[in-house]
C-alpha positions in Angstrom: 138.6 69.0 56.4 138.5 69.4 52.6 135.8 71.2 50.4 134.1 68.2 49.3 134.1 66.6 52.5 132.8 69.6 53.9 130.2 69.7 51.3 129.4 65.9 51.1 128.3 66.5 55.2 126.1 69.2 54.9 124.3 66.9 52.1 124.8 70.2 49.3 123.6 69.6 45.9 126.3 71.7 44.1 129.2 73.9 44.2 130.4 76.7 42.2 133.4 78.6 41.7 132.7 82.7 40.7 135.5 84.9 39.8 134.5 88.8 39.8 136.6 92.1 40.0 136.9 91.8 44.0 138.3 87.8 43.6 136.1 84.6 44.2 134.2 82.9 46.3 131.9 80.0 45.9 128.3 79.7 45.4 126.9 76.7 47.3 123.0 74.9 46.6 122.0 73.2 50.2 119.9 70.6 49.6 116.9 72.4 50.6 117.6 74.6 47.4 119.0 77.8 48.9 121.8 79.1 47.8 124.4 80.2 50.3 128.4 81.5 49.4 131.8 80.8 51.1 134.7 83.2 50.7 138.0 82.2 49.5 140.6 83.1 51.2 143.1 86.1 49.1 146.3 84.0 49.0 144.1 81.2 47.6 141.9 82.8 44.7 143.1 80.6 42.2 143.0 77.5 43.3 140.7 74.5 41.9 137.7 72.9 43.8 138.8 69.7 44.5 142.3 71.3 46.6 140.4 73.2 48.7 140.1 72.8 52.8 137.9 74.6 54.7 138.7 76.6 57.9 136.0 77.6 60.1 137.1 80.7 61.5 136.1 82.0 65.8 132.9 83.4 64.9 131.6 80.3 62.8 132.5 81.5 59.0 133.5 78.8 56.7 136.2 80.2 54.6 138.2 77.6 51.6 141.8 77.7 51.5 144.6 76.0 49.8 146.8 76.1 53.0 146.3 73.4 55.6 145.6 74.8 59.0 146.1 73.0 62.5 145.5 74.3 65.8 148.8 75.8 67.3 149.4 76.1 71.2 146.0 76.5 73.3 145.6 78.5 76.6 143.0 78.2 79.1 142.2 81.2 80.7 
């Protein structure tokens, strides 16, 4: 799924794009006002909002990424 997509669902007001000395992530305001972040992934610091995707990683952490992630080979166990 892309950024905005992703964005668009949760019903968030706004997105922003910070840049620091340890790289960037994104500063998001949820529509009830609080502001919450999403990392960027390393290989992907520079990109621009509107190509990110977001990956939702085992443990539930949205992460945005440039590269375009599907599931490989599944196994139950």
């Amino acid at each position: 799924m892309n950024l905005i997509e992703f964005l668009k669902e949760r019903k968030a007001k706004s997105v922003k794009k910070v840049t620091g000395p340890n790289g960037a992530f994104l500063s998001i305001i949820e529509k009830d006002g609080e502001v919450t972040t999403m990392p960027i992934g390393k290989k992907s610091q520079d990109g621009t909002l509107s190509e990110y995707n977001v990956l939702i990683s085992d443990d539930g952490q949205a992460i945005a990424t440039i590269n375009n992630y599907q599931d490989g080979e599944t196994m139950e166990l």
